[in-house]
PAZAPA-4460 file (N, C-alpha, C; in steps of 0.05 Angstrom, whole numbers, plus 32768, in hexadecimal, padded with zeros to 4 digits):
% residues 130
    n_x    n_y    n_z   ca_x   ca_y   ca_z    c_x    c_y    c_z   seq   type   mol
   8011   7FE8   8000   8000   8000   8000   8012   8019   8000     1      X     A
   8006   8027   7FFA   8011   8042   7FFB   800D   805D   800A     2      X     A
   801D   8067   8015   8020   8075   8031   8022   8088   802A     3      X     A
   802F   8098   801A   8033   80B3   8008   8040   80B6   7FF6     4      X     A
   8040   80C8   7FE4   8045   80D5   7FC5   804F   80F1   7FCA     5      X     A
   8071   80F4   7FC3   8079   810F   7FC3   808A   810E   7FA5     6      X     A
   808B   812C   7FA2   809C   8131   7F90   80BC   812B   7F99     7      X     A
   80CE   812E   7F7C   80EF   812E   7F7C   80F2   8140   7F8A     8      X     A
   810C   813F   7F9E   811C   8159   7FA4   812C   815D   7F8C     9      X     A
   8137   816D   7F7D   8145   817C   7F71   815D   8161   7F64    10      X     A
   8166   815B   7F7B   8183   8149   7F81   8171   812E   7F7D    11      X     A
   8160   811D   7F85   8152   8108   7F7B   814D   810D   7F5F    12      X     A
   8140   811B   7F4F   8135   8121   7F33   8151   811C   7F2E    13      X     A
   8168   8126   7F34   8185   8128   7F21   8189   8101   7F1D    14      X     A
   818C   8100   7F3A   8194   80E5   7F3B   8189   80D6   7F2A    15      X     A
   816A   80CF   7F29   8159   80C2   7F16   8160   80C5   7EFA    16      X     A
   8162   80E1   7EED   816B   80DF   7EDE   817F   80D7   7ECD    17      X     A
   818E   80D6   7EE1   81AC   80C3   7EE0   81A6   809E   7ED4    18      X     A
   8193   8097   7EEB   818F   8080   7EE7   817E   807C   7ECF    19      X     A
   8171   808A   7EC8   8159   8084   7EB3   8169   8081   7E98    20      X     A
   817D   8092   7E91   818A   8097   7E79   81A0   8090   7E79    21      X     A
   81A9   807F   7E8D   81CA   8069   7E97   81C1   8056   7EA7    22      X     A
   81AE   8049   7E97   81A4   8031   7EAE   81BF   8025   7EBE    23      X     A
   81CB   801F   7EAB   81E9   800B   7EB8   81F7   8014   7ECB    24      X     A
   81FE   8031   7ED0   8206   8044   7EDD   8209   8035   7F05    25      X     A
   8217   803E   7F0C   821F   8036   7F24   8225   804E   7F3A    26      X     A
   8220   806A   7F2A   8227   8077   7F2C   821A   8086   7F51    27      X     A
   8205   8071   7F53   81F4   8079   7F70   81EE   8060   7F7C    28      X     A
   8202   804C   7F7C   8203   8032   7F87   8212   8033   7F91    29      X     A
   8213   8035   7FB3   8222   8030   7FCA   821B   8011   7FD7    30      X     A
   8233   800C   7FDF   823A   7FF4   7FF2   8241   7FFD   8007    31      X     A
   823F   7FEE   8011   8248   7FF3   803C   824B   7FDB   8041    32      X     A
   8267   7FD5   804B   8263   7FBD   805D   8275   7FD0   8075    33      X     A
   8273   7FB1   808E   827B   7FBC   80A0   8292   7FA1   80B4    34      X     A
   8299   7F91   80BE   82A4   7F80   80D1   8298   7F84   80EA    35      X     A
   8285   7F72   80F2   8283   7F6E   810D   828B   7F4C   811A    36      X     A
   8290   7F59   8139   82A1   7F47   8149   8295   7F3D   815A    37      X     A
   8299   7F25   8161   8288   7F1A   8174   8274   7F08   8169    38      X     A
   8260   7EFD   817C   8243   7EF3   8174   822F   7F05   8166    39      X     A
   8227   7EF5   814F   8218   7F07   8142   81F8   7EFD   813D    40      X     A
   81E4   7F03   814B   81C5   7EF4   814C   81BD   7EFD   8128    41      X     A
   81BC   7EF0   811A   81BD   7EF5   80F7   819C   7EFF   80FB    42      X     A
   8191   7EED   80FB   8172   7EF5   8106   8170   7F0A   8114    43      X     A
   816F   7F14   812D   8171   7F2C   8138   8176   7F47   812B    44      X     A
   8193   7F49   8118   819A   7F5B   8104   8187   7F5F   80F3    45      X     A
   817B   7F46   80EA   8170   7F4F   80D2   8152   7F5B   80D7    46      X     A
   8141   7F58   80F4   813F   7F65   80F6   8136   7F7E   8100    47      X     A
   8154   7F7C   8106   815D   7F9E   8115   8158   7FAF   80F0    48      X     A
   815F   7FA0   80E3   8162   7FAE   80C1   8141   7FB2   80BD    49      X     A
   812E   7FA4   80C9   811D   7FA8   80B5   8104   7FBB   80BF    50      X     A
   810E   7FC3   80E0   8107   7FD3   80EE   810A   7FE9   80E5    51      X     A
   811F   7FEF   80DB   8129   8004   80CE   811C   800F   80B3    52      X     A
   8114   8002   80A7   810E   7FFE   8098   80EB   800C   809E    53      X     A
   80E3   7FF6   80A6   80CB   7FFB   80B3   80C2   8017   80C1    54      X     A
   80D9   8022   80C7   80D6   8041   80DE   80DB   8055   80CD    55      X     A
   80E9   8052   80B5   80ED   806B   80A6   80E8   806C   808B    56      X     A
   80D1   8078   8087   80C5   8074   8071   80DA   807E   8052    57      X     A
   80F1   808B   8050   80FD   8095   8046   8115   8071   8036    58      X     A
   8106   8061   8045   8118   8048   8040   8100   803B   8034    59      X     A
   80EE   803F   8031   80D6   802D   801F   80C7   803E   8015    60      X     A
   80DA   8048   8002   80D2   8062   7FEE   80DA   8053   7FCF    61      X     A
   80CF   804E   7FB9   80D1   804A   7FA2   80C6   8064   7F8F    62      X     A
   80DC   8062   7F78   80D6   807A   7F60   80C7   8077   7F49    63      X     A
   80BB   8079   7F3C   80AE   8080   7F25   80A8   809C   7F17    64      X     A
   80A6   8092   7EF7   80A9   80A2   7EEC   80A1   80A2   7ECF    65      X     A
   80A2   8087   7ECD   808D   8081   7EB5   806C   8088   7EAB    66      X     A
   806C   8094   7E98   804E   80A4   7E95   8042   80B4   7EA6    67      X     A
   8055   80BB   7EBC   804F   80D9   7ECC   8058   80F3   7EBD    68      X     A
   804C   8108   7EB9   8059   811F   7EB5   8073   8128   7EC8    69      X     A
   8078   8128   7EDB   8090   812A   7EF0   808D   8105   7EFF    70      X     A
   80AD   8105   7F09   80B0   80F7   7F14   80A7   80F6   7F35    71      X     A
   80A2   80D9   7F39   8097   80DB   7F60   80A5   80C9   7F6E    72      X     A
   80AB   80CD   7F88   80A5   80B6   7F97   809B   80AC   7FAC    73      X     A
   8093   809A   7FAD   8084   8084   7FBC   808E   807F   7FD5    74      X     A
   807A   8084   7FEC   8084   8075   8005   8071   8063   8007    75      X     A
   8077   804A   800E   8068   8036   8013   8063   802D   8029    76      X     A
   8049   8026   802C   8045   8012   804F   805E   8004   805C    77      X     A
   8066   7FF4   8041   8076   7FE1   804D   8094   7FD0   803D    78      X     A
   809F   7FCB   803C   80B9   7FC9   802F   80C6   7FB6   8038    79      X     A
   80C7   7F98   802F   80D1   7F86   8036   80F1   7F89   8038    80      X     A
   810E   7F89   803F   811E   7F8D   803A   8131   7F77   802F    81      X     A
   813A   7F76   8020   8146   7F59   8010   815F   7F56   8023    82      X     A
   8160   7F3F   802E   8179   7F35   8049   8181   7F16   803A    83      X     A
   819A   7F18   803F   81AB   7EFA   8036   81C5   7EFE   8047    84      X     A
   81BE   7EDF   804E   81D0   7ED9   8069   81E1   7EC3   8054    85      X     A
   81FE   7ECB   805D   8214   7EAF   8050   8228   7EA2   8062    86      X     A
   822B   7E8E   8068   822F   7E85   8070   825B   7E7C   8067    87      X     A
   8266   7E8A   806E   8284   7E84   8064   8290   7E82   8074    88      X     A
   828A   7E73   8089   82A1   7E69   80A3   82B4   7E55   809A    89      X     A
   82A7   7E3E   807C   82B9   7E2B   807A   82CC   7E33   8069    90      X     A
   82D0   7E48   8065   82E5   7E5C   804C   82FE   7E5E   805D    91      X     A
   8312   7E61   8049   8330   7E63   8052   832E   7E88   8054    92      X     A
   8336   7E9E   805B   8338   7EB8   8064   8333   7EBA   803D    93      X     A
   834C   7EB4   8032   8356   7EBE   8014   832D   7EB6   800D    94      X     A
   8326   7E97   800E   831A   7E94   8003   82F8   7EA9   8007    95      X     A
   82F1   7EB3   8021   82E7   7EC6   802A   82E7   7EDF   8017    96      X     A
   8301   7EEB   801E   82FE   7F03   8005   82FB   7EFB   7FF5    97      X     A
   8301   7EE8   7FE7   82F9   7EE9   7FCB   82D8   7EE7   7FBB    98      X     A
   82D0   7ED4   7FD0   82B5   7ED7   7FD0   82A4   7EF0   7FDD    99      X     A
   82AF   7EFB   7FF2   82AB   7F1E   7FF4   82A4   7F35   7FDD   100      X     A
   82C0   7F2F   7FCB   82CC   7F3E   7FB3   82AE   7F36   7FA2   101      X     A
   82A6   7F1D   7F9E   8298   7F0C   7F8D   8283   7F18   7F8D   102      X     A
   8271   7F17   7FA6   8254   7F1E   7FBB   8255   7F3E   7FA9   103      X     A
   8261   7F53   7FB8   825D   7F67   7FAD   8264   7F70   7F91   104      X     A
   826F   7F60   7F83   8268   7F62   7F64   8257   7F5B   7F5B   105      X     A
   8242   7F3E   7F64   822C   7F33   7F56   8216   7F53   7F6C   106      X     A
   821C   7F50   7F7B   8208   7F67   7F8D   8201   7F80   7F7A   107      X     A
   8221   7F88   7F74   8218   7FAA   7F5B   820E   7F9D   7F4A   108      X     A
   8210   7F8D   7F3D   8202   7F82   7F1C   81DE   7F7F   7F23   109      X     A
   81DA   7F7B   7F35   81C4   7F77   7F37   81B2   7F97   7F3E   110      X     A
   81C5   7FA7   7F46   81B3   7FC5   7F43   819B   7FC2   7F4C   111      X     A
   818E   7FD1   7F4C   8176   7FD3   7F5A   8161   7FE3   7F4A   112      X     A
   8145   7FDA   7F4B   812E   7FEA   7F3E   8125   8004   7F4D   113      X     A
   8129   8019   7F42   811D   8031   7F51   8101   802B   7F55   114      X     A
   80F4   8024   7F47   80CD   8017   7F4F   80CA   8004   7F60   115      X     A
   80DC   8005   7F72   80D7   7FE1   7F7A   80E8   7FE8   7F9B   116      X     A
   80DE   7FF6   7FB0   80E9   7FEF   7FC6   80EE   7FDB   7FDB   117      X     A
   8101   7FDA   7FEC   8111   7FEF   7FFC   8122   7FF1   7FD6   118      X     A
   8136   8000   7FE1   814D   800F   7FC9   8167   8005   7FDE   119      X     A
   815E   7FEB   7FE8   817E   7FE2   7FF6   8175   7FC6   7FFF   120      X     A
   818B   7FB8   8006   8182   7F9F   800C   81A4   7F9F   8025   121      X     A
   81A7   7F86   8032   81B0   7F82   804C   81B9   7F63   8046   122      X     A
   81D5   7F5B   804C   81E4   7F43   804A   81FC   7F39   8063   123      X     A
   81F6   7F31   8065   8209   7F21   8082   8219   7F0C   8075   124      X     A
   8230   7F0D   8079   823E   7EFC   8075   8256   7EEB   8089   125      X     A
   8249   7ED7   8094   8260   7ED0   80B0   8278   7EC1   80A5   126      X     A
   828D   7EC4   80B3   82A3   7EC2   80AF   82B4   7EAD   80BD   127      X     A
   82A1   7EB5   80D8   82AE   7E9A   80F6   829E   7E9A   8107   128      X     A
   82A1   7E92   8116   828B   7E89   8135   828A   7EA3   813D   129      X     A
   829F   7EB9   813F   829F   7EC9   8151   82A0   7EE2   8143   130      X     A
***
């Protein structure tokens, strides 16, 4: 369902436009990872993620623009957030990064639909027990 309909800021309209006419473009695709230490409840994280999700409507916002006169976007009720848990404890360190290196290359290729929220998704990747 749908929660509200606002216009581009200035800086969104640019961006979009970017994407509409450079689909391939990477040019507003960020990554974040991070290393955490210790026990990690995978369940719990995810979601702590989807709370988040859930609380700020600015994260279950999708764009359109097709057969509108101006472009809009969409906040939605609700926004599932795409989570994948991997499992690489039985990896040698080398073998880890490389599949690291791997993850976030098949991750950019897959880009994301501006019509189609969240506009992020969330991946865990364990490494060791601890």
């Amino acid at each position: 369902m749908i929660a509200d309909i606002y216009e581009l800021s200035p800086l969104q309209a640019g961006m979009l436009f970017h994407r509409v006419f450079a689909p391939g473009s990477t040019a507003y695709f960020d990554q974040f990872a991070c290393r955490l230490s210790g026990r990690v409840d995978a369940p719990r994280l995810q979601r702590a993620w989807q709370q988040l999700v859930d609380r700020h409507p600015v994260l279950r916002t999708s764009f359109h623009w097709e057969g509108l006169d101006k472009p809009v976007q969409v906040v939605h009720d609700r926004a599932e957030l795409p989570w994948e848990a991997m499992d690489w404890r039985g990896l040698t360190p080398g073998m880890q990064a490389a599949s690291w290196t791997s993850w976030l290359e098949a991750d950019r290729a897959r880009g994301f639909e501006p019509e189609k929220p969240p506009l992020m998704r969330a991946a865990l990747a364990q490494l060791s027990d601890e």
